[in-house]
N, C-alpha and C positions, 0 to 999 in steps of 0.2 A: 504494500500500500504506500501511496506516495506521502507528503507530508499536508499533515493535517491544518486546515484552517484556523489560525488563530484571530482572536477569543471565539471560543466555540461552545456549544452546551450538545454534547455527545451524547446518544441514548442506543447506540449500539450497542449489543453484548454478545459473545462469544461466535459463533458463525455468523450471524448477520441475522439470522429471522429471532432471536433471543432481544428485549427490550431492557434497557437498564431501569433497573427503577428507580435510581436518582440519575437523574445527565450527568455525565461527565466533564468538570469545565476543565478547560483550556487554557487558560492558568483557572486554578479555582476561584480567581475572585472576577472571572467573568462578567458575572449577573452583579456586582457589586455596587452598581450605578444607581444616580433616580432616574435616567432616562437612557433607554436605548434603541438600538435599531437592530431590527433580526432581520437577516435574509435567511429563508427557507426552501431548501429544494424540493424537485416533486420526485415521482417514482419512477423504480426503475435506476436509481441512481446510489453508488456508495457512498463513504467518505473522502474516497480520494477523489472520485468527476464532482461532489459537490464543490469541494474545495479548490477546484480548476474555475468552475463556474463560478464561485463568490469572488474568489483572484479576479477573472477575468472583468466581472462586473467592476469591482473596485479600483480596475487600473483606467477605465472609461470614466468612473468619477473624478480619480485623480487629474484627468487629464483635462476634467470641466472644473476645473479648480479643490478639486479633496474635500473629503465629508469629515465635519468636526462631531460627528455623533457618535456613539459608544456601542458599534456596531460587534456583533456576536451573530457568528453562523452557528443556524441549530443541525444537526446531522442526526438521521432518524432514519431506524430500518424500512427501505421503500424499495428493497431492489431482493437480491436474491429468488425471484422467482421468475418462471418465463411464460409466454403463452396469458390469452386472455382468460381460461378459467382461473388463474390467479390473483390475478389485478384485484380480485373479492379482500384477496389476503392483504395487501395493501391500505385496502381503505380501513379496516379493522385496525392496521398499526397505525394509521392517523386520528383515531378515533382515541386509540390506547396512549399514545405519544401525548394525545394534544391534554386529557386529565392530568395526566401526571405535569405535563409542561405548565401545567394552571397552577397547580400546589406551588411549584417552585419563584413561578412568577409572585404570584398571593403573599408568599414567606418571605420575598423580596422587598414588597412593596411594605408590608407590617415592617419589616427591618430598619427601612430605610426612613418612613416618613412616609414617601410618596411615590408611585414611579408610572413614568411614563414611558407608553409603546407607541411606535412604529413600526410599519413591518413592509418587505419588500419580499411577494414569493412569486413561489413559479408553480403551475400544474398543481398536480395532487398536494404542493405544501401550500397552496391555498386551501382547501380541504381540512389539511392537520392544523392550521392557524385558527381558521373559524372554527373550529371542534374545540380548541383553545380556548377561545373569546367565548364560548358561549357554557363551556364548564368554568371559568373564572366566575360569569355571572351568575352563576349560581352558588359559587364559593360565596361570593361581596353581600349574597343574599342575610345570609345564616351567619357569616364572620367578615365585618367590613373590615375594609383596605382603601384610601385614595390611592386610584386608579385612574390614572390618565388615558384613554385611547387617543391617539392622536391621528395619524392616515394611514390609510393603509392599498399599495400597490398593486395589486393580480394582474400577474403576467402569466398570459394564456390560460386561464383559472381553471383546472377538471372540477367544475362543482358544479354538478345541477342548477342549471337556469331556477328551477320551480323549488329547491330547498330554500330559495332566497324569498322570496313572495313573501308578502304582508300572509303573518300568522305562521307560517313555517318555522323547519326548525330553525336553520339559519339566518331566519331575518333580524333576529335583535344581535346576533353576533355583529354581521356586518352594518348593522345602522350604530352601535357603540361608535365607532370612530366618527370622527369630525366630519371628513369626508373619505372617501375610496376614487381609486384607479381603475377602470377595468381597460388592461391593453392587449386587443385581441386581434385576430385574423383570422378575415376570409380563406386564406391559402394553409392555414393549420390543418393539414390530412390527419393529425393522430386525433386532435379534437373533431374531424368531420366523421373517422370513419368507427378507427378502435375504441374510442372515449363511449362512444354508445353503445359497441357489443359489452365493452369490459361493466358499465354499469348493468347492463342488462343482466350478464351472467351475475353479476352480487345480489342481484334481486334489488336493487336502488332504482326501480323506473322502467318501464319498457323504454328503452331507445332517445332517453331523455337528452335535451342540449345543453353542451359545456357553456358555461358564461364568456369563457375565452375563444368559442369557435366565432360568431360575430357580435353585431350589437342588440343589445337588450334592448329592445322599445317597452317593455313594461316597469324600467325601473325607475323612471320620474315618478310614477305609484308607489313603489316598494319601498326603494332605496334613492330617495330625493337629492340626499346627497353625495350620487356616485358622478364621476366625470367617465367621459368613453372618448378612447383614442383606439383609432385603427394604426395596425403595423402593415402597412401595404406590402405582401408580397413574405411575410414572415411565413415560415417554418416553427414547426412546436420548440426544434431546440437552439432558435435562432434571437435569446432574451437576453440571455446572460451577459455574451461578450457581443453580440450584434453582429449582422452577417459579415461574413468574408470579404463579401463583395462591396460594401458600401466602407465608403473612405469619408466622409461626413462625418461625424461625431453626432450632429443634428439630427440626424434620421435614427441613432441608435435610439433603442429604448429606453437605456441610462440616460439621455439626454432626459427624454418624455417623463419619467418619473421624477426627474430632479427638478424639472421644472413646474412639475406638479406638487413637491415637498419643499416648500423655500425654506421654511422654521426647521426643518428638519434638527432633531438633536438637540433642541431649544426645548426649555421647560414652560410653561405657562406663567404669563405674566404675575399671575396672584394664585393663590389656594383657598379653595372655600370649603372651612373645614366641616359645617354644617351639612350632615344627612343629604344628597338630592335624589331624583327620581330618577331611575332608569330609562325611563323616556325619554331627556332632553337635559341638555347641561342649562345651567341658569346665568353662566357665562357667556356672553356675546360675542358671537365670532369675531368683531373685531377688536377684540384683549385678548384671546388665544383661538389657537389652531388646535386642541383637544377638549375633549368632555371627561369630565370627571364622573366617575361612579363607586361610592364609599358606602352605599347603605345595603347595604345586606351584601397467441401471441400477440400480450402488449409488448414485443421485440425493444417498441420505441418508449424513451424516458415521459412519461407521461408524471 
């Protein structure tokens, strides 16, 4: 294996389909932050192509001037299996991943005071994120924490169009953040063709649509405050470091996201440390860019 991503929160264990049940950091004070930024890969992929891909992304920020945020790759069992009756077994470890990633998050934020998230993923770790976001909220339920969501990116997202919908399960994960990214493509084949057998075979949907294959017209209803950018001409594994072919920086996706996170790494002007509702921060977007919540063969890396 080549060398791993640093800061990281590891949750591999021992062949690769075994989950750790604490993450692994990378130095261990990783998570040590009040605010950070995770990038999350999707499946199909180990520790070492994740960690090609966060490099890669990272040297395209670098080169739009470097992220001051307190960025931490998460690395989660999403690979070792082949063929689409598998892909079942994947969604299961983002399911399992993203609980345990809530405890450690939740333990973080009690530690610290306060902490704030942004997140930049790809495919199926948009998936494990919002499985994340949406067992945190249920932690904040029963045992509060100030809890910042701040934006959060999906690049070429595998998640059910229809889990997102007002009333679903992942609708309150993804409306927590201030706003969302969805950066998709027409030209994604893993999202046009296997993203809909592999959900099919998990039993998640007859033949249901990825959010990342094109754009969502339902979600000025749903998700009010998502933004949509198309990637003309992308491929599913064309997010990370941006195509070959394009010599632009512009046209990269790092470009699209970074111009959609300007606070990035930035904490919120003020703390309100009084109780609020899950529904709505009572902070005015223009004082911060997060909501607070305190009171209670898939052959191809998909």
């Amino acid at each position: 294996m080549g060398t791993v991503f640093q800061p990281s929160l590891n949750f591999w264990a021992g062949s690769g389909i075994g989950i750790s049940l604490q993450g692994h950091s990378l130095p261990s004070s990783a998570l040590n932050h009040s605010s950070l930024l995770l990038y999350v890969h999707g499946y199909n992929n180990d520790e070492a192509e994740a960690s090609v891909s966060y490099n890669e992304f990272q040297t395209l920020q670098n080169r739009l001037g470097g992220l001051s945020a307190n960025i931490v790759g998460i690395l989660w069992p999403g690979a070792s299996w082949s063929g689409e009756l598998f892909y079942m077994k994947a969604i299961s470890q983002a399911e399992k991943v993203g609980a345990k990633l809530a405890k450690q998050l939740h333990t973080q934020a009690k530690s610290s005071g306060y902490l704030k998230l942004d997140i930049v993923a790809h495919s199926l770790g948009n998936r494990l994120m919002l499985e994340t976001i949406k067992a945190l909220i249920n932690l904040l339920k029963t045992d509060p924490a100030p809890i910042f969501f701040g934006q959060m990116a999906l690049m070429a997202a595998a998640v059910p169009v229809r889990y997102l919908e007002a009333n679903k399960q992942l609708n309150a994960a993804i409306n927590a953040f201030s706003s969302s990214l969805n950066l998709y493509s027409n030209s994604d084949n893993v999202l046009h063709f296997a993203f809909p057998a592999g959900q099919s075979a998990a039993g998640q949907g007859f033949f249901p649509v990825a959010l990342g294959r094109k754009q969502w017209l339902g979600a000025q209803f749903s998700v009010p405050s998502m933004r949509q950018v198309e990637n003309v001409g992308y491929g599913h594994g064309d997010y990370w470091g941006g195509r070959s072919d394009e010599v632009d920086i512009n046209k990269h996706a790092a470009k699209k996201v970074r111009d959609f996170m300007p606070h990035i790494g930035k904490l919120p002007q003020r703390v309100i440390d009084a109780p609020v509702s899950l529904s709505r921060n009572p902070i005015s977007r223009s004082q911060t860019k997060a909501r607070i919540i305190s009171s209670r063969s898939i052959p191809t890396r998909i």
